[in-house]
N, C-alpha and C positions, 0 to 999 in steps of 0.2 A: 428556519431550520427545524429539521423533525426534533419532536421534545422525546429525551430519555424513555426508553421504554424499559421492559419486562427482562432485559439482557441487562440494562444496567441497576434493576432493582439492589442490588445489592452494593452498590457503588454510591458516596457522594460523589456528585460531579463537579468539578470546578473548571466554567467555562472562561472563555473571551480572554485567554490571555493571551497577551502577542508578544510575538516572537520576534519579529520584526517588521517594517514599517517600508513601503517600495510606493512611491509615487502619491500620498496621504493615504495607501490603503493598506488598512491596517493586516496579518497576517498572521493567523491566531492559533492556539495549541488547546486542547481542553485535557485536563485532567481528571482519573478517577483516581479514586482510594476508596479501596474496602471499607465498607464499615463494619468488618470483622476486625480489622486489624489493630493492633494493644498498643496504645499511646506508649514511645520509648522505643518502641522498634525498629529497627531498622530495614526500610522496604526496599525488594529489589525492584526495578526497572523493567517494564515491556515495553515498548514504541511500537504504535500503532498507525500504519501509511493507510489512508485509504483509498477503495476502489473508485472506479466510475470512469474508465475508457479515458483517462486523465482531462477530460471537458466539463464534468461535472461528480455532484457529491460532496461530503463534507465531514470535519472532524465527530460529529457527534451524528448519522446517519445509520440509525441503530438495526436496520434490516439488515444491512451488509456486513456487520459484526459476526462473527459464526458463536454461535452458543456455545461450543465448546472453548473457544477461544476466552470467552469471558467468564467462565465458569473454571478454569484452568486458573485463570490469575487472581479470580476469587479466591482460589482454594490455596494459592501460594502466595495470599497476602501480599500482593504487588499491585504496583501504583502503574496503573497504566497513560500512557500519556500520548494522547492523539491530534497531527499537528494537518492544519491547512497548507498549500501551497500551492502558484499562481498555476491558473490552470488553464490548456489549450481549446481555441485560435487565439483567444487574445494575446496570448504571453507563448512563446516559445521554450522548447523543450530544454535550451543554455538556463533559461530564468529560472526552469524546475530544478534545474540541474545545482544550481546557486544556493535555493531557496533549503536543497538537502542539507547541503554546507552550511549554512548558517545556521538551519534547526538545530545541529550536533553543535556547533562553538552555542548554542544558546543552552542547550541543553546539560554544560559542564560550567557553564558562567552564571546560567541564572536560575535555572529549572529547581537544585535545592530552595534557592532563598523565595520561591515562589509555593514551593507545596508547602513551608514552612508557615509561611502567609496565610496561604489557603486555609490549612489547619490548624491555625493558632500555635505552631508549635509544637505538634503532638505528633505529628509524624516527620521521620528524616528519612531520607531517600540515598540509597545503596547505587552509586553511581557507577562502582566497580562490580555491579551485575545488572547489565542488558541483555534482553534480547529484543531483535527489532523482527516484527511479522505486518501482516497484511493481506489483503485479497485483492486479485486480478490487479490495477495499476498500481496498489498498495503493495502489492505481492514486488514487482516490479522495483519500487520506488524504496522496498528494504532488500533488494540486493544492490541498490544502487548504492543504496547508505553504507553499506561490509566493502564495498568498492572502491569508494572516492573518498569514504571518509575512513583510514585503517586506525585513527589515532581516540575513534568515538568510544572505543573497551567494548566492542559488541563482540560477545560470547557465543551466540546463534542467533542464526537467521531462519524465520519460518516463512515461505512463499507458496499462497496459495493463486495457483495458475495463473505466475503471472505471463506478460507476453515478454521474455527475456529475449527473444530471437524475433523482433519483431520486422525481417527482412524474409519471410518465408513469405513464398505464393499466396499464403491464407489472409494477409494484409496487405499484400503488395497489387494484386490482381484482382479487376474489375470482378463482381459475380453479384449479377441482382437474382439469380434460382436458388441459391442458399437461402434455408429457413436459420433465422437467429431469434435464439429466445423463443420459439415459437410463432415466430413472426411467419406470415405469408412471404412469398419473395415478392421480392421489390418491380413496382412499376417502370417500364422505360423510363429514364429521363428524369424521374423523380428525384430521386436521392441526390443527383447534381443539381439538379435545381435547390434545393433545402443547402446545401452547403452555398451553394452561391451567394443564395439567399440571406444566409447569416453572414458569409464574410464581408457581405455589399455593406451591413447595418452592422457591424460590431468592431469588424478590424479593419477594414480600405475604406475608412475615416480618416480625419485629424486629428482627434485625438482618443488613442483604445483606452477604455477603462480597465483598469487591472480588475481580474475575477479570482474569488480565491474560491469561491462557493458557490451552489447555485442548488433549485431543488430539482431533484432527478427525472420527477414526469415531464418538466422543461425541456429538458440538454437531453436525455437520453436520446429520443427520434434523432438528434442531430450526429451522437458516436453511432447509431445502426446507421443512417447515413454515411457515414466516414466508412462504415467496415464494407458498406454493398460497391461505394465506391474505388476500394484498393486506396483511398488516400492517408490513412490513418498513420503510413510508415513515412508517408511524404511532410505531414504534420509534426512528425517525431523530430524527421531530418537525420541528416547523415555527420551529425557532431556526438565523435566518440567518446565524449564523457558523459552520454546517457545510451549508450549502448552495450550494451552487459558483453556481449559476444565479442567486443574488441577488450574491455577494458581488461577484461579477465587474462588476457594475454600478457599484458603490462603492467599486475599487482604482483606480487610478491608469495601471499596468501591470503586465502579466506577462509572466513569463519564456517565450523560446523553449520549446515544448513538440510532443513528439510522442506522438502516438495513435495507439493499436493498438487492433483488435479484430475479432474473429470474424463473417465474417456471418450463422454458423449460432450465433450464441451463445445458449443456451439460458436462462444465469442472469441476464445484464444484458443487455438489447436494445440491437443497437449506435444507435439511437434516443438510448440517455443519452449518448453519448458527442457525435453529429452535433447534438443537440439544443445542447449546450455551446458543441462548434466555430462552428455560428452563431452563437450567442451572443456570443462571441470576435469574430468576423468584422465584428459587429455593432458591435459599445458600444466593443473596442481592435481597430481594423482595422491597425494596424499590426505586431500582435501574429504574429511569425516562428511559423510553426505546418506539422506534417508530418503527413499522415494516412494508416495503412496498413491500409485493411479488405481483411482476408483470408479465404479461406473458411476454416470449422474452427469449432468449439465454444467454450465459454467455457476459459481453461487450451490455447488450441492450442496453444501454442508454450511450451509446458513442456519440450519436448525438442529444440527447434529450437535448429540450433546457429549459429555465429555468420559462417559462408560462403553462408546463405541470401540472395539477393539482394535482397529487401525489408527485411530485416535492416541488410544493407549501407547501403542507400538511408537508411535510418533514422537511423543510426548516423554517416552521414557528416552528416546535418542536425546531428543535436547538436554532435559534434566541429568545426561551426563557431564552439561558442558557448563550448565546453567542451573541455579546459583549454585555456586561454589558449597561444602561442608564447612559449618564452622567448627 
């Protein structure tokens, strides 16, 4: 696992906790807490999903934090809490879909008496103010959380580019001439070959080991493989409780939510994101919503910090929702 870097300098970090436990493997959440923040306080809540084309990546994977993001929660004294879950081919998209559900029942059962632990007592955590954010499959996996789970008290949802419509041409359909990330386009034949290849040695065995982590130079070649393939939507599958675009027809409400995303983004077309926002606009017209498409690739604003004025903009939409005045 990459060790804490320069975005969490200002954070204790308290790893390795689990959340819960699926075939001996264990299923772990990490937490920070400012070390600004005045023992007796009461901290609010951020939940952190993270990125990585849901195959790879992990709770504490400090490149794909955006600077602003963690410089945001520094400065509002909030405990952020970043969880793993099982992640694809081994484990299908119902098991991520599960593993959201029980984060939130874990996260109202056990999450205080665990920061409590962590920090001897000095900090208590304000559970009646969330907000759940994330990048690209994070981005994704916190509107999944304001979706399936209505009873978690999530106040706003932040999503940055995730693939919410991930049934568009741009993951459904073969194309090895797209450049991603910077990549050359893809060899004939290649890219199916590498997928084959892993599913031959990881999953069409006897028995899959559950992955809940992995490191990114590993698994990445494997999600730019899945994307030159069009398979990434077929890995997802067509079970509508991880499908943003259906569920949204069948909740009631959701939470205030802002969306980011790139308009040069190369891995999720900002198309999954506007495809949603309609959607939203549509079926809960009422639904408080911010949208900030910026120029820049997928991952722009990994280093963007928190005086950028779209930034601002963004972040003053939430703090209408989030935390409450006392």
């Amino acid at each position: 696992m990459s060790s804490p870097g320069s975005k969490f300098s200002p954070f204790n970090v308290f790893d390795d906790i689990v959340y819960k436990t699926v075939d001996n493997a264990a299923i772990k959440a990490a937490v920070l807490v400012p070390k600004s923040l005045k023992p007796g306080v009461k901290a609010p809540c951020i939940v952190h999903w993270h990125g990585g084309g849901f195959m790879t990546g992990n709770r504490l994977f400090e490149p794909w934090f955006a600077l602003w993001f963690m410089q945001w929660a520094e400065s509002m004294g909030a405990v952020v809490v970043s969880p793993d879950h099982r992640l694809l081919p081994e484990s299908s998209s119902e098991d991520m879909a599960e593993d959201v559900i029980d984060f939130w029942n874990w996260v109202h059962t056990n999450l205080s008496t665990e920061v409590s632990k962590a920090t001897s007592g000095t900090v208590e955590i304000d559970l009646s103010e969330i907000v759940v954010g994330g990048e690209s499959a994070g981005g994704f996996l916190s509107v999944l959380s304001a979706l399936t789970c209505p009873d978690a008290g999530i106040k706003a949802v932040i999503c940055q580019y995730g693939p919410l419509d991930y049934h568009v041409p741009w993951f459904m359909q073969p194309n090895h001439h797209r450049t991603i990330m910077g990549q050359p386009p893809a060899e004939p034949g290649k890219p199916e070959a590498q997928v084959q290849e892993y599913l031959a040695k990881h999953v069409n065995v006897d028995q899959v080991v559950v992955r809940t982590e992995s490191r990114v130079e590993e698994l990445w070649p494997l999600c730019v493989a899945y994307m030159y393939t069009g398979g990434l939507a077929e890995a997802l599958g067509q079970y509508d409780q991880v499908m943003p675009m259906k569920l949204i027809e069948t909740v009631k409400s959701m939470p205030p939510t802002w969306f980011i995303h790139g308009n040069e983004d190369s891995v999720v077309n900002p198309d999954c994101t506007m495809n949603f926002v309609n959607k939203v606009r549509k079926t809960l017209p009422e639904t408080p919503m911010h949208i900030s498409l910026q120029p820049g690739e997928h991952g722009f604003d990994g280093e963007v910090g928190l005086d950028e004025k779209w930034v601002q903009e963004g972040l003053s939409f939430v703090l209408q929702y989030w935390p409450r005045e006392s």
